[in-house]
N, C-alpha and C positions, 0 to 999 in steps of 0.2 A: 627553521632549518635545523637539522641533524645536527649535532657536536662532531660527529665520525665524518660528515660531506665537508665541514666549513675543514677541517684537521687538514681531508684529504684534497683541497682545493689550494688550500694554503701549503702544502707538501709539494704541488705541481708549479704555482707560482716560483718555489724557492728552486724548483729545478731547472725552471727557465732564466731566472735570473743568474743562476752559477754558470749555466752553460753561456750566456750572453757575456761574461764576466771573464770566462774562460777564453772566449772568441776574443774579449778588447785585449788580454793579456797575451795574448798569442802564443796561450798553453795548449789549445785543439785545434783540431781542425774538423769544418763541416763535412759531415758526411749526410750524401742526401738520399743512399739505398746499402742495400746490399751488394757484396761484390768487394773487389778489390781498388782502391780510390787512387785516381787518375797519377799518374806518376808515378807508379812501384817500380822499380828497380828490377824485376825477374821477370816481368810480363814476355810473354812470349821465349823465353828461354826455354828451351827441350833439352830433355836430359841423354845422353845418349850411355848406352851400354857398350862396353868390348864386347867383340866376341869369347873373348876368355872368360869374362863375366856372365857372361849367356852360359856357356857351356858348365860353368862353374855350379849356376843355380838349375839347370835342366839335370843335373847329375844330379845335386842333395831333393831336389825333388823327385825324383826316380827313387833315391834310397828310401826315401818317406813315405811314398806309396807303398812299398814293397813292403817297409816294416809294417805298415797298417793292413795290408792283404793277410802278414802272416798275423798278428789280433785279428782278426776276421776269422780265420781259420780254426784261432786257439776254442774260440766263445762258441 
């Protein structure tokens, strides 16, 4: 056996033992995919905009096209 496989075997044992160690300590919590893990707090919260704030950002986006049409024009 390799020096470099027994290293990286014994690297993966030690990381299963912190994480087991971490679980009895009850410093993590298991997670078994991706995604956001059961319980969050925000799930399902939709953010809503004013319409002042629509109109607000529909305006400085108009200005920011406009400046960029007239760069377009310079070049």
């Amino acid at each position: 056996m390799e020096v470099s496989r027994i290293i990286a075997e014994i690297d993966a044992q030690i990381a299963k033992l912190q994480q087991a160690r971490a679980l009895l300590a009850g410093t993590q919590t298991v997670r078994t995919g991706p995604g956001r893990p059961k319980g969050a707090t925000n799930v399902g919260k939709k953010r809503k905009l004013s319409p002042e704030g629509r109109k607000r950002i529909a305006e400085a986006m108009k200005k920011r096209w406009a400046e960029r049409r007239k760069q377009g024009a310079k070049a």
